[in-house]
N, C-alpha and C positions, 0 to 999 in steps of 0.2 A: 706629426706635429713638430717637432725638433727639428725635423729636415729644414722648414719654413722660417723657423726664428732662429736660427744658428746669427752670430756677431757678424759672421761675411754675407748671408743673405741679409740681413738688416739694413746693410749699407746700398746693397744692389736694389731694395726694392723701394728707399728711400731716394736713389736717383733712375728709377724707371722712366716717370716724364713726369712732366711741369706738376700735376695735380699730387702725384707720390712724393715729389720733392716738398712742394706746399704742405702737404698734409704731415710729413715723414710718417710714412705710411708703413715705414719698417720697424722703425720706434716702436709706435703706436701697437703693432702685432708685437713685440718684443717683450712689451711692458703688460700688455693684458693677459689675466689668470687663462688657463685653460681649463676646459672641462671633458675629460675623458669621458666617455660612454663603454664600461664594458659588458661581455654576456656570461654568465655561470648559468648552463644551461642541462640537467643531468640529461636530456633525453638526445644531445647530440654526440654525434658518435665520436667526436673529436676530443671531446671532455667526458663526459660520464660519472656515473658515479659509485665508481670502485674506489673501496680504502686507495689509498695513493693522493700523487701530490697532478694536478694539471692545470694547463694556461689558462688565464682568461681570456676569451677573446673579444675583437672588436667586432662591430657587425657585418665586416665582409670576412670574420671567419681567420682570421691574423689574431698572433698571440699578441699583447700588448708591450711594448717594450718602452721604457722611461729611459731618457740618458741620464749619464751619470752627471750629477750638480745640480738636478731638479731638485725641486723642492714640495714635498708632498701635503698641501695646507688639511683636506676635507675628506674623508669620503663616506658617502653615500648609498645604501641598497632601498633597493626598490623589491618589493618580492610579487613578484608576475604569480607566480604558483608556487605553493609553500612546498617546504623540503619534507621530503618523508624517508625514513631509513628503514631497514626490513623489520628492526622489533623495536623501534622506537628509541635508540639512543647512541646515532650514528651521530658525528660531531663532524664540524667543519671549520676553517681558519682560511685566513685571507692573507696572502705577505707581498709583500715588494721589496725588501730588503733583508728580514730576518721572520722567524716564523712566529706567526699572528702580530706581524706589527701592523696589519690596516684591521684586523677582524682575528681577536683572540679568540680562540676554539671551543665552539657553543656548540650546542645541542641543537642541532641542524633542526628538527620537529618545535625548535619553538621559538623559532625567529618569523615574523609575520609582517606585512605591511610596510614601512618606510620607516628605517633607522640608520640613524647615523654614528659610526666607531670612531676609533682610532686614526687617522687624528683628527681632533675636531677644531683646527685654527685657533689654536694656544699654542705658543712660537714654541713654549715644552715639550710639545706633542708632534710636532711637525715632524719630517722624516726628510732630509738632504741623504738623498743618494750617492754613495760614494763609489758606483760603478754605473752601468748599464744595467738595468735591472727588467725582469718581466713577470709580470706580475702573475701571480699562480693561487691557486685554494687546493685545502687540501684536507681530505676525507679520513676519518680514523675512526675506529673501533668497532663500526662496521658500516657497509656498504647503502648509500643512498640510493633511492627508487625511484624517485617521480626529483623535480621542482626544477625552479627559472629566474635566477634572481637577475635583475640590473646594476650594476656598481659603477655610483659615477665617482671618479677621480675627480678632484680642482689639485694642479699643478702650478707651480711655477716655473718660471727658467732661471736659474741663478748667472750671472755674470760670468761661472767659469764656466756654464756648457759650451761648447764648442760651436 
């Protein structure tokens, strides 16, 4: 995502040809929100669901990486299959920059269906990255069994990413 709207691709694909020029076709990708799609999936082997901290990933299996100066407006879970932990009170948190700043640390057994945390597009709540950050969840107090959640990100790019 970053690679695409970076300030010097901007300008390149705003003079690609006539119709990217017309359109500013680099702008236009520059200035509109993105929307991440990632997987927290405990049944892959990549993540899992041992106490501990692992990446989210995207759907081709990539950890998710934000540059630094994004700006984190929304996010979002979807829950594909609910969390289950071995005696029911295995907890989970979501961070991109500090721990549980997207999803403060619930009781994994009873989050269900489609909720939205931290932050919820109140400029208060918002999260400017001040590095390169990747996004991670993370298992405590004891080990999760089954579940699959979806988390979508909405980003923005702030004028100093790169």
């Amino acid at each position: 995502m970053a690679e695409l709207k970076t300030r010097g691709n901007k300008d390149l694909l705003n003079k690609m040809n006539s119709m990217s020029s017309k359109t500013q076709l680099g702008t236009l990708l520059r200035n509109t929100p993105n929307r991440l799609k990632g997987i927290i999936d405990i049944a892959d082997s990549r993540q899992g669901g041992a106490v501990g901290s692992a990446n989210i990933l995207d759907e081709d299996g990539n950890a998710i990486v934000l540059p630094k100066g994004a700006i984190i407006e929304k996010v979002t879970f979807d829950t594909v299959t609910a969390m289950a932990s071995t005696g029911g009170t295995g907890t989970i948190a979501v961070k991109a920059q500090s721990a549980g700043d997207l999803l403060a640390a619930v009781d994994a057994d009873t989050k269900s269906g489609i909720f939205a945390e931290i932050p919820k597009r109140a400029a208060a709540n918002m999260i400017n990255l001040t590095a390169d950050r990747t996004l991670q969840y993370t298992i405590a107090t004891e080990a999760l069994i089954s579940g699959k959640w979806h988390v979508f990100v909405d980003v923005i790019l702030s004028t100093e990413v790169q």
